[in-house]
N, CA and C atoms as an extended XYZ file, in Angstrom:
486
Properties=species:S:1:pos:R:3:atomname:S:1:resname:S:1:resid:I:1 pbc="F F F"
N       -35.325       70.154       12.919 N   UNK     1
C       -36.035       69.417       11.897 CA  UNK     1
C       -35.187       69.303       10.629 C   UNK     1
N       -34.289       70.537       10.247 N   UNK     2
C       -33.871       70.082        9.142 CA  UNK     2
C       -32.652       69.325        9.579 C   UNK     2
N       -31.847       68.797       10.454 N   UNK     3
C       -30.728       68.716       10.703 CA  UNK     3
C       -31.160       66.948       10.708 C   UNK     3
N       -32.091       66.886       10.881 N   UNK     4
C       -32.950       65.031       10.667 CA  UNK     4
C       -33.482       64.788        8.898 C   UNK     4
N       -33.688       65.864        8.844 N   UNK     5
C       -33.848       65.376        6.845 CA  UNK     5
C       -32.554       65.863        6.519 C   UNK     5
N       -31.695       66.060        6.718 N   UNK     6
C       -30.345       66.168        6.399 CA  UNK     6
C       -29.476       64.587        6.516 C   UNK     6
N       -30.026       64.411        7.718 N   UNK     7
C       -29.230       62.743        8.297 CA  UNK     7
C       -29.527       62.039        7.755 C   UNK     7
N       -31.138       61.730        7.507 N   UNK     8
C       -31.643       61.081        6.670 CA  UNK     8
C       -31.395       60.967        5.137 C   UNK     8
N       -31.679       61.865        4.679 N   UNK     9
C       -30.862       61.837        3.182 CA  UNK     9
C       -29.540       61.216        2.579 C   UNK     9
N       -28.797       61.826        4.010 N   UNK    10
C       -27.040       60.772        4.013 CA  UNK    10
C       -27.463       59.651        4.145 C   UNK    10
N       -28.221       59.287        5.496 N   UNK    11
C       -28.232       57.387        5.612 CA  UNK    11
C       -28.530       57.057        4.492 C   UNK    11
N       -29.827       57.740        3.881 N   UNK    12
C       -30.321       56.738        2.391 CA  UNK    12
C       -29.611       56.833        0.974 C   UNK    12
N       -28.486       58.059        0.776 N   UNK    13
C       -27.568       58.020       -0.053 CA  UNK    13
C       -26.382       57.072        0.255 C   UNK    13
N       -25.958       56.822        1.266 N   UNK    14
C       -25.139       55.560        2.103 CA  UNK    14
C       -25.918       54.515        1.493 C   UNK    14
N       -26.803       54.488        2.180 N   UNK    15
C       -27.728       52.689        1.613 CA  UNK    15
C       -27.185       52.234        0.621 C   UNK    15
N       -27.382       53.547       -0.720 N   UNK    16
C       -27.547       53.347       -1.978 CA  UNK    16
C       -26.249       52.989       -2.296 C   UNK    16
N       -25.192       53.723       -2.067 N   UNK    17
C       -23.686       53.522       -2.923 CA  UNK    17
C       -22.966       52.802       -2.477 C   UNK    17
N       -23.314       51.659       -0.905 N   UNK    18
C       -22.450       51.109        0.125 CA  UNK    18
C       -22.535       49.932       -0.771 C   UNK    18
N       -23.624       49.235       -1.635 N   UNK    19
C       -23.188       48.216       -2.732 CA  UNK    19
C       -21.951       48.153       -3.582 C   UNK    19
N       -22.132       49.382       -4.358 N   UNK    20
C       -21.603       49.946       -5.271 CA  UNK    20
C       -19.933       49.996       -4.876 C   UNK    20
N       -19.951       50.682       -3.601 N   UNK    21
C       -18.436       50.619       -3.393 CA  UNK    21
C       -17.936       49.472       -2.925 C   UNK    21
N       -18.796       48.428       -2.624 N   UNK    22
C       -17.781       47.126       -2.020 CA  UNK    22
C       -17.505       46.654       -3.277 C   UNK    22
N       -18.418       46.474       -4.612 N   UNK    23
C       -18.529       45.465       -5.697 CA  UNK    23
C       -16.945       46.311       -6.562 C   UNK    23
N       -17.122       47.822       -6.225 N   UNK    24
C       -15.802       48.612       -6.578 CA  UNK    24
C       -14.403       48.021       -5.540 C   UNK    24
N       -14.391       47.651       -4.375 N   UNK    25
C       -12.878       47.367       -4.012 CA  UNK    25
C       -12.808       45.742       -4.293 C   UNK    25
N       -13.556       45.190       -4.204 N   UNK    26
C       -13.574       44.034       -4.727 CA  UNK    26
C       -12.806       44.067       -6.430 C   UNK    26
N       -13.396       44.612       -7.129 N   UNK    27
C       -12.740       44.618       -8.394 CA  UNK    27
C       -11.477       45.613       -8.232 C   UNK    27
N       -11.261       46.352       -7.820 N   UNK    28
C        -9.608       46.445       -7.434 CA  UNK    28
C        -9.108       45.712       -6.868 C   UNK    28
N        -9.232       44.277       -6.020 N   UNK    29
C        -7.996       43.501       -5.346 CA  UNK    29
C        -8.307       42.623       -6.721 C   UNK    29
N        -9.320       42.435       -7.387 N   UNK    30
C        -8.918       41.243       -8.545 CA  UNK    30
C        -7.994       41.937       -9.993 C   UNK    30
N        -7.754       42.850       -9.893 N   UNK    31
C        -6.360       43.399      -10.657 CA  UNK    31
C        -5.971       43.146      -10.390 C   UNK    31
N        -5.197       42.916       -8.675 N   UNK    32
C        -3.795       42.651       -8.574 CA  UNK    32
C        -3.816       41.133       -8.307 C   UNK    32
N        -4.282       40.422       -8.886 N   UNK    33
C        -4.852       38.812       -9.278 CA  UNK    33
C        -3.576       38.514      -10.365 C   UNK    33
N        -2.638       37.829       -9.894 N   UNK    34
C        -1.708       37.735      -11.152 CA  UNK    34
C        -2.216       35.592      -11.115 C   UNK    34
N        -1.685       35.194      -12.008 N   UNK    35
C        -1.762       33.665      -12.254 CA  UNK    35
C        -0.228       33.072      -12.694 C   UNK    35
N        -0.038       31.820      -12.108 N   UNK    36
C         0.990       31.349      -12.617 CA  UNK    36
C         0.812       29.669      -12.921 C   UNK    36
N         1.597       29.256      -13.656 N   UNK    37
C         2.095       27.546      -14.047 CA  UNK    37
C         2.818       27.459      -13.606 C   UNK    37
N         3.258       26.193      -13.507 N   UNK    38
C         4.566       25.467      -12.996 CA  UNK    38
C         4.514       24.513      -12.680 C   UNK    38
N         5.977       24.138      -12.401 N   UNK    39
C         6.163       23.035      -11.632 CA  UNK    39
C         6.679       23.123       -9.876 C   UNK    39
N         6.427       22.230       -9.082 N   UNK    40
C         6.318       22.786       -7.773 CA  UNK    40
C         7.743       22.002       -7.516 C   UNK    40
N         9.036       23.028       -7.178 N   UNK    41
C        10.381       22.572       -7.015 CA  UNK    41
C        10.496       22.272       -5.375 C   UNK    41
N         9.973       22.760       -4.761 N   UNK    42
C        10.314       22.548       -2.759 CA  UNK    42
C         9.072       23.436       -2.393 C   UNK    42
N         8.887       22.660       -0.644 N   UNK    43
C         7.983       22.622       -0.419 CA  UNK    43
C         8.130       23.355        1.367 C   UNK    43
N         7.514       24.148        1.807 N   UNK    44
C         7.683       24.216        3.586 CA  UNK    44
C         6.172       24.028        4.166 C   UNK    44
N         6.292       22.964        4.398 N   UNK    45
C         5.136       22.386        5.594 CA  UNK    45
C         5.423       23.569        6.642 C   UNK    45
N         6.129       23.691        7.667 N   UNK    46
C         6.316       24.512        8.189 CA  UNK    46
C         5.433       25.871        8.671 C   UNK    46
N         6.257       26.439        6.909 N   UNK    47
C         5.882       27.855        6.846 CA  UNK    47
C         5.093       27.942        5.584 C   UNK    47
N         4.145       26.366        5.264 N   UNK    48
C         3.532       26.364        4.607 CA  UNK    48
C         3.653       27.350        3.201 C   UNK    48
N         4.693       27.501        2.346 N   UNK    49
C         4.740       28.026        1.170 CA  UNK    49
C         5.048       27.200        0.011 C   UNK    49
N         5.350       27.105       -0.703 N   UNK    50
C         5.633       26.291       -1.915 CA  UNK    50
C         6.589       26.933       -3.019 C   UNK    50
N         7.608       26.628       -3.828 N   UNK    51
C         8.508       27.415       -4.474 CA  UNK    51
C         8.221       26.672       -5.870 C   UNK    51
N         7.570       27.393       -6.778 N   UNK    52
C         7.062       26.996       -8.333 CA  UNK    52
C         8.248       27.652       -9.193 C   UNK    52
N         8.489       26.731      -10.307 N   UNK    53
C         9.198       26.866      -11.465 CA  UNK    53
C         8.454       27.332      -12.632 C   UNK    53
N         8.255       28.203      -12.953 N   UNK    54
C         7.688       28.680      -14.434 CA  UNK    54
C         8.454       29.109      -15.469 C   UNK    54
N         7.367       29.204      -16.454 N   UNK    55
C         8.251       29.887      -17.789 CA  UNK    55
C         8.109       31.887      -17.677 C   UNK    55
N         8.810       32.603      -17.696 N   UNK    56
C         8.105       33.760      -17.741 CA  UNK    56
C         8.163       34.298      -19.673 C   UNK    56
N         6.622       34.384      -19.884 N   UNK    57
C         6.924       34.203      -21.326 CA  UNK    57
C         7.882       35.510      -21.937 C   UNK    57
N         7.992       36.903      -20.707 N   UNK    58
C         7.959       38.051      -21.046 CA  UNK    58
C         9.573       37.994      -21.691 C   UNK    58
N        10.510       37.203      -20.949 N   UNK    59
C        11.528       37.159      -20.871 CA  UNK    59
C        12.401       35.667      -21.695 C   UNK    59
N        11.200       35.211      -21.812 N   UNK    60
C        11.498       33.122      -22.373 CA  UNK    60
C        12.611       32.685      -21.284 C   UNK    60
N        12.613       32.865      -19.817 N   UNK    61
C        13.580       32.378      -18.963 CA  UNK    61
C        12.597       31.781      -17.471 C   UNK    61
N        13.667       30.699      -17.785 N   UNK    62
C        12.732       30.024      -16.542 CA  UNK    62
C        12.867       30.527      -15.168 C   UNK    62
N        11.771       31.037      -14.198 N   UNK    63
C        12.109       31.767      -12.940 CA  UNK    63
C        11.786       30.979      -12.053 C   UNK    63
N        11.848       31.327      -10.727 N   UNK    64
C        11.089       30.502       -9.621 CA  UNK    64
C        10.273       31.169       -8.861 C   UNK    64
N         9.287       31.186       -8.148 N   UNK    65
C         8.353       31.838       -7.627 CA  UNK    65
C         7.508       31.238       -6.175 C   UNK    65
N         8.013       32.106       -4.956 N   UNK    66
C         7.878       31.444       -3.569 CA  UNK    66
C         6.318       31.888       -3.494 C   UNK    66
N         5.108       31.523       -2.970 N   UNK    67
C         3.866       31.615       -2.913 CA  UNK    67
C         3.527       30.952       -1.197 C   UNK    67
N         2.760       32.019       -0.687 N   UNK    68
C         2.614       31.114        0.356 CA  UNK    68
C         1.186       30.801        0.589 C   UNK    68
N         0.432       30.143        1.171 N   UNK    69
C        -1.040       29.209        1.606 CA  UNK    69
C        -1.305       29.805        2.810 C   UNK    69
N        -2.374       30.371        3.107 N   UNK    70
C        -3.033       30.711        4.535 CA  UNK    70
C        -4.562       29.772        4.182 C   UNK    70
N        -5.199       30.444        5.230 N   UNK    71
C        -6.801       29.634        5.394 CA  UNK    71
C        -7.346       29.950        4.360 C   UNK    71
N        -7.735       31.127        3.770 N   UNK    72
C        -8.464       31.353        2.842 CA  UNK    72
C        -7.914       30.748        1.496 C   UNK    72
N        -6.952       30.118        1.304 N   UNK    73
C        -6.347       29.493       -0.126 CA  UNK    73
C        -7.280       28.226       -0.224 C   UNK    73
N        -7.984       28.168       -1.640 N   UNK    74
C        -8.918       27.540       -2.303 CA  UNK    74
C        -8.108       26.434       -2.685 C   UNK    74
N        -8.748       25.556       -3.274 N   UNK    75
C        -8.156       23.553       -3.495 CA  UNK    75
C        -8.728       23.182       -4.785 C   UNK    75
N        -8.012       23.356       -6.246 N   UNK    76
C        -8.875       22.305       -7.371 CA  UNK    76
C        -8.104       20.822       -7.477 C   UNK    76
N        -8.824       19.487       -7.094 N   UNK    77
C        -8.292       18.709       -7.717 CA  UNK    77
C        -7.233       17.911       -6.628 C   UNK    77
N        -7.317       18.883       -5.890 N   UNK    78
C        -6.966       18.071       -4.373 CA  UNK    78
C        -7.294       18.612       -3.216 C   UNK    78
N        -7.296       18.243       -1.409 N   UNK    79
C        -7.983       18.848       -0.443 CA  UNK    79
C        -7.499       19.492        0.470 C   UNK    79
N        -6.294       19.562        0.432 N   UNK    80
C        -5.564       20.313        1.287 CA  UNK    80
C        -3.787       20.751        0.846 C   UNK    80
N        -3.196       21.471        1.277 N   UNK    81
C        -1.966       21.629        1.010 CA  UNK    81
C        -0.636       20.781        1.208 C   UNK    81
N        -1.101       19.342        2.060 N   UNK    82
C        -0.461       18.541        2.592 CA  UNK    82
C        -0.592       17.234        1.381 C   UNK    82
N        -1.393       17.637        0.099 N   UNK    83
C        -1.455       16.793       -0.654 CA  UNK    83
C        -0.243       16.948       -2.297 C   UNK    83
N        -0.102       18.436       -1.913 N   UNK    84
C         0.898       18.446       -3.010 CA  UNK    84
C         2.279       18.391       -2.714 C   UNK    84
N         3.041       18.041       -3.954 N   UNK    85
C         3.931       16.885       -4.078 CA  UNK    85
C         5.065       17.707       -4.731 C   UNK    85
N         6.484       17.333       -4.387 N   UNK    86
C         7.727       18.061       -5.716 CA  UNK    86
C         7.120       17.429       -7.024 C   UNK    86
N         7.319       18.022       -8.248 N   UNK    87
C         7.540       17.632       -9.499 CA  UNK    87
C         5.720       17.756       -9.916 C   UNK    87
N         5.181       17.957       -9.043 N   UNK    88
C         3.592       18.133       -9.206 CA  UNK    88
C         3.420       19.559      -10.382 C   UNK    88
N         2.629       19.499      -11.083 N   UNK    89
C         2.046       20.956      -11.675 CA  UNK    89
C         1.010       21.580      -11.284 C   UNK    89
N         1.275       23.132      -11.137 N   UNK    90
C         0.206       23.723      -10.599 CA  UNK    90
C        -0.176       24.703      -11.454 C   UNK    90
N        -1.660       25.199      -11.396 N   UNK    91
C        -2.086       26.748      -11.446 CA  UNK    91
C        -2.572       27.392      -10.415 C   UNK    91
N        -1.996       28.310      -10.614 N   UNK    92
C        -2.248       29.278       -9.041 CA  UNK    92
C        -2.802       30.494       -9.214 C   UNK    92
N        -3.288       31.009       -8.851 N   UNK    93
C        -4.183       32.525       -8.721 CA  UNK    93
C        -3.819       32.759       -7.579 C   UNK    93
N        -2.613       34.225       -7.595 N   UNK    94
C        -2.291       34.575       -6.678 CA  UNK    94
C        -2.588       36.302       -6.346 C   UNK    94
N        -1.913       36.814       -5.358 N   UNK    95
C        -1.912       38.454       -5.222 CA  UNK    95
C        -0.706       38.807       -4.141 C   UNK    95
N        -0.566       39.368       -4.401 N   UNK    96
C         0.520       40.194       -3.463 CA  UNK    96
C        -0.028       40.800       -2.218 C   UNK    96
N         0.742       39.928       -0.642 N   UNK    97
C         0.070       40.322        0.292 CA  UNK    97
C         0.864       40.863        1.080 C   UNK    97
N         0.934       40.999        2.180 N   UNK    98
C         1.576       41.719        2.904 CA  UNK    98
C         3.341       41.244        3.136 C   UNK    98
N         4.072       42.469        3.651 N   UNK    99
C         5.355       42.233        3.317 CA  UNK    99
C         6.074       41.551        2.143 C   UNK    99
N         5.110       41.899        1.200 N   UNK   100
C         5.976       41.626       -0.457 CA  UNK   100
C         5.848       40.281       -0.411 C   UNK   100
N         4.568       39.475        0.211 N   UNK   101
C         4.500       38.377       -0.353 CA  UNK   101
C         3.340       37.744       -1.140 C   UNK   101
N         3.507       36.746       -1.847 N   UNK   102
C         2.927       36.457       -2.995 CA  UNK   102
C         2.030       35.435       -2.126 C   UNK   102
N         0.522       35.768       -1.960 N   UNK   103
C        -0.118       34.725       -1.348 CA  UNK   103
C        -1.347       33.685       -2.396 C   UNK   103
N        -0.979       32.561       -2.124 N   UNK   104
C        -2.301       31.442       -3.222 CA  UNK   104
C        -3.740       32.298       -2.642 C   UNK   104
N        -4.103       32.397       -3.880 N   UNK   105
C        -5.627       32.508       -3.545 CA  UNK   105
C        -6.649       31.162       -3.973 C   UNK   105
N        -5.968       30.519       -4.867 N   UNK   106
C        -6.582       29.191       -5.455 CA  UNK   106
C        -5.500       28.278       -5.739 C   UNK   106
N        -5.111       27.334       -5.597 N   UNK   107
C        -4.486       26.377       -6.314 CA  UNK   107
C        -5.087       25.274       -6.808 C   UNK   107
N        -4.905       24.930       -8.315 N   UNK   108
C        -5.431       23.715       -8.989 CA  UNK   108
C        -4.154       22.575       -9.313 C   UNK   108
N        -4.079       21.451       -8.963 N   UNK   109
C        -3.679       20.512       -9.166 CA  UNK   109
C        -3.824       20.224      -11.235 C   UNK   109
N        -2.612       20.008      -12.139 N   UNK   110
C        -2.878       19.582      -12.912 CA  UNK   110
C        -3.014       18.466      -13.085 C   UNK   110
N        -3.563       17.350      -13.702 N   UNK   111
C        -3.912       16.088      -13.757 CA  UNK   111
C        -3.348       15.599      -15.169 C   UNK   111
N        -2.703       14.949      -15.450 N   UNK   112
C        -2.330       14.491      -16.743 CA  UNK   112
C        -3.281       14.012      -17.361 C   UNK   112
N        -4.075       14.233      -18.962 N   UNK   113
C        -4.948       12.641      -18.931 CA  UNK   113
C        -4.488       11.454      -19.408 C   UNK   113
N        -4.984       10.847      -18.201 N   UNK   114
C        -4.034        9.166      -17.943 CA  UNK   114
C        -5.133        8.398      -19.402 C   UNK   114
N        -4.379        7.654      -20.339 N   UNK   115
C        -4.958        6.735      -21.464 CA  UNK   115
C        -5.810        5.425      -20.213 C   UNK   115
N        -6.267        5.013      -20.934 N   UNK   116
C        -7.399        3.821      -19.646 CA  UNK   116
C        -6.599        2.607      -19.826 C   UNK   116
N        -6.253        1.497      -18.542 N   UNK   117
C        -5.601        0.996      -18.488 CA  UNK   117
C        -5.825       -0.548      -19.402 C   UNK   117
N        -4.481       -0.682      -20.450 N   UNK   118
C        -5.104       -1.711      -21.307 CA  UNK   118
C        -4.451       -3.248      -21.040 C   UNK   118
N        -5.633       -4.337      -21.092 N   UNK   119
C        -5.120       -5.706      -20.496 CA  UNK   119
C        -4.672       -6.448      -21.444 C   UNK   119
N        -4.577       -7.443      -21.236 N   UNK   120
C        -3.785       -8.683      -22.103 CA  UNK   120
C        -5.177       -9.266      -22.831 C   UNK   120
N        -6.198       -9.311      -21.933 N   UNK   121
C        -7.330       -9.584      -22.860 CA  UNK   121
C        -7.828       -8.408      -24.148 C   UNK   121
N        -8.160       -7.716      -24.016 N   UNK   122
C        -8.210       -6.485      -24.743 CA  UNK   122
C        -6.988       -6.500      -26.247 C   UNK   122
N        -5.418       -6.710      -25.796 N   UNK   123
C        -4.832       -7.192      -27.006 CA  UNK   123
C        -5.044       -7.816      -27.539 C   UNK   123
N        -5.365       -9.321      -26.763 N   UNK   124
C        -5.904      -10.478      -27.609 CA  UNK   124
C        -7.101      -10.345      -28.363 C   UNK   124
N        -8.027       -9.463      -28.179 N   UNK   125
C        -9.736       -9.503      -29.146 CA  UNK   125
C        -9.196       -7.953      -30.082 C   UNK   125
N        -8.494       -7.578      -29.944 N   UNK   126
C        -7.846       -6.443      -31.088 CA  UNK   126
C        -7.525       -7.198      -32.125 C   UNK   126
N        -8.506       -6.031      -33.375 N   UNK   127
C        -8.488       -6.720      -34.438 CA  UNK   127
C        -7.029       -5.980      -35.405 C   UNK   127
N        -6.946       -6.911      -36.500 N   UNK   128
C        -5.764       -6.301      -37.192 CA  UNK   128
C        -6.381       -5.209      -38.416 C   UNK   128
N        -5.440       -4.373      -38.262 N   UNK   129
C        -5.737       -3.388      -39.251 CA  UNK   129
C        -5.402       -3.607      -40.706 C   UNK   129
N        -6.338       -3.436      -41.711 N   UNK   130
C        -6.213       -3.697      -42.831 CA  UNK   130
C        -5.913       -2.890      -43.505 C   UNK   130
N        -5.285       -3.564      -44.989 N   UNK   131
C        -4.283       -2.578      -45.807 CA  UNK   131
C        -5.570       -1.544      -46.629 C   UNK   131
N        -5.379       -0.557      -46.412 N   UNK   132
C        -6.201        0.417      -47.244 CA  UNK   132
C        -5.495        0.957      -48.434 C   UNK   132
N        -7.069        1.641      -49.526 N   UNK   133
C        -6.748        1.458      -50.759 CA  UNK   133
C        -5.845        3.025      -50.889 C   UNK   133
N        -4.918        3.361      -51.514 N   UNK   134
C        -4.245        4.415      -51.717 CA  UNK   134
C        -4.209        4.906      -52.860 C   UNK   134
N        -4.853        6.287      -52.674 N   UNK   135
C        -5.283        6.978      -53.617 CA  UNK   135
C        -4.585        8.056      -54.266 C   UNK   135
N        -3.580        7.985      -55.674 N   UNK   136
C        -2.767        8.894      -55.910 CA  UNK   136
C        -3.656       10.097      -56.499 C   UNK   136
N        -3.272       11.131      -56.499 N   UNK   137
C        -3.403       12.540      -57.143 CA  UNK   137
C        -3.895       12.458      -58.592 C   UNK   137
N        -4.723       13.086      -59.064 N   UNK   138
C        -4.802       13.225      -60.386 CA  UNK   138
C        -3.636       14.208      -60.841 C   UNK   138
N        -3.072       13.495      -62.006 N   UNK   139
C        -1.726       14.115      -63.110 CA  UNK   139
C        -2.427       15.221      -64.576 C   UNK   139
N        -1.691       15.674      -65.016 N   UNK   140
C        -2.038       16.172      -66.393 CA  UNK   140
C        -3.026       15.146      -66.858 C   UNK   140
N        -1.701       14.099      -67.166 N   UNK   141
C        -2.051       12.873      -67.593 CA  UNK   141
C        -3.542       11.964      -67.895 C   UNK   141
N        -4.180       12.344      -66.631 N   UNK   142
C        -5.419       11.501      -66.552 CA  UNK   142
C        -6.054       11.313      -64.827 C   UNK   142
N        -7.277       10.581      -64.739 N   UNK   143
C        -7.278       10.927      -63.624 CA  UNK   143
C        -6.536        9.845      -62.830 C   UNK   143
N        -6.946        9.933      -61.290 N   UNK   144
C        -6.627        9.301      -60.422 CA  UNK   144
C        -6.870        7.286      -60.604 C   UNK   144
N        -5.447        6.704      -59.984 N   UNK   145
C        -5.981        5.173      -59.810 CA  UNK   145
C        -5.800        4.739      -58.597 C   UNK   145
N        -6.244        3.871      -58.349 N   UNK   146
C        -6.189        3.227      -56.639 CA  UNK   146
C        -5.319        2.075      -56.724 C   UNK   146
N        -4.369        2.114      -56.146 N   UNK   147
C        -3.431        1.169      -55.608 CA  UNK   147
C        -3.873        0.627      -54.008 C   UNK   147
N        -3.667       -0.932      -54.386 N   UNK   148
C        -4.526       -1.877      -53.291 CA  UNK   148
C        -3.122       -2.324      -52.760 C   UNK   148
N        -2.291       -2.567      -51.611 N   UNK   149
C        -1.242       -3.224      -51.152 CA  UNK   149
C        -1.791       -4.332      -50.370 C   UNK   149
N        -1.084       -5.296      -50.845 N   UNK   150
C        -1.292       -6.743      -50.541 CA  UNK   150
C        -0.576       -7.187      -49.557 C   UNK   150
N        -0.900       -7.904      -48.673 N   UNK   151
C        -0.125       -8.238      -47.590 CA  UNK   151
C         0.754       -9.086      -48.235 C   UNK   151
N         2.091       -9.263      -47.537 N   UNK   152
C         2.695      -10.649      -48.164 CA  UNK   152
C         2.573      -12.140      -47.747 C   UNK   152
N         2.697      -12.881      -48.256 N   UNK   153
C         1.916      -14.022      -47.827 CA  UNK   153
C         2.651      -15.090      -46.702 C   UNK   153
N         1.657      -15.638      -45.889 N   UNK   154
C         2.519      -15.970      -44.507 CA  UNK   154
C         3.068      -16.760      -44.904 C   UNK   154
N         4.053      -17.026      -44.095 N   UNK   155
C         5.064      -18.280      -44.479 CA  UNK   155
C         4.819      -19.557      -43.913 C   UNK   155
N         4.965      -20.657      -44.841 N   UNK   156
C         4.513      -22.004      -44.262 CA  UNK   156
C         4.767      -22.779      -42.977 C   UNK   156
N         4.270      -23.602      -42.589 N   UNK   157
C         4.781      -24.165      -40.922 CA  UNK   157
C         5.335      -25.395      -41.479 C   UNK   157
N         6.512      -25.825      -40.810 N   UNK   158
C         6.969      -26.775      -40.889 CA  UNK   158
C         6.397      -28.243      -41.619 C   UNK   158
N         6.547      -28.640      -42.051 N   UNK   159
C         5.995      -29.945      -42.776 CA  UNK   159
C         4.894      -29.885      -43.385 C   UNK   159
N         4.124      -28.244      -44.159 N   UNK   160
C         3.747      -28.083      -44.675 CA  UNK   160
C         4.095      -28.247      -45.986 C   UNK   160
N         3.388      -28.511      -46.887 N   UNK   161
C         3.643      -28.550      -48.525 CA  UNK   161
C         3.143      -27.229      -48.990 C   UNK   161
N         4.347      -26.385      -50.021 N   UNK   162
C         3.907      -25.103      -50.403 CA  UNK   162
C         3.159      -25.405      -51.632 C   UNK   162
């Protein structure tokens, strides 16, 4: 009898801390969570890795950094690994996996933001910007005056009378 409230007590102290310790190794593999920028210099379809150019700020020297992609590597901004490109920028969330290698845990695609594309109509209904009034500093002297700049005046068309 006691050797069953003994077991019991373990199973239900188990119950209790078997949360506790996963939410604990979980937050030890996200320490060894390092992140990087770059630019993506070569690429192995292959052996599926990717070789990034960064800054390392520790040192102000530019390094390179081989990362490789398995199944579990996450996608921002594009859908697969067959979508990134040389000269592309990345952020990566990586960790150190087996045999000293550096595996993606996420990669995000950077996106430049592109200005919206402007037409020939759009120039044409653009209005002109007008001369504004310029306002000098108040001096010892006195206070401030506003100087108005005048456009200069267009020049006549041919067989016009000035």
């Amino acid at each position: 009898m006691n050797f069953r409230r003994s077991l019991a007590i373990f199973a239900f102290v188990m119950l209790i801390t078997a949360p506790w310790l996963v939410a604990f190794a979980q937050e030890a593999n996200e320490i060894n969570m390092q992140w990087v920028w770059g630019e993506v210099v070569s690429l192995d379809s292959q052996a599926k890795t990717v070789i990034l150019k960064y800054l390392d700020y520790e040192t102000d020297q530019e390094k390179e950094l081989a990362l490789v992609i398995d199944e579990k590597t996450t996608y921002e901004n594009i859908k697969s690994f067959d979508e990134i490109k040389v000269k592309d920028i990345l952020s990566i969330d990586y960790a150190a996996g087996p045999e000293d290698k550096n595996v993606a845990k996420n990669i995000s695609l950077e996106k430049p933001d592109a200005l919206p594309p402007v037409s020939a109509q759009d120039i044409k209904d653009a209005k002109p910007v007008l001369a504004q009034p310029i306002a000098k500093p108040e001096t010892a002297a006195g206070p401030s005056t506003t100087v108005t700049e005048t456009p200069p005046p267009a020049p006549a068309a041919a067989g016009q009378a000035q």
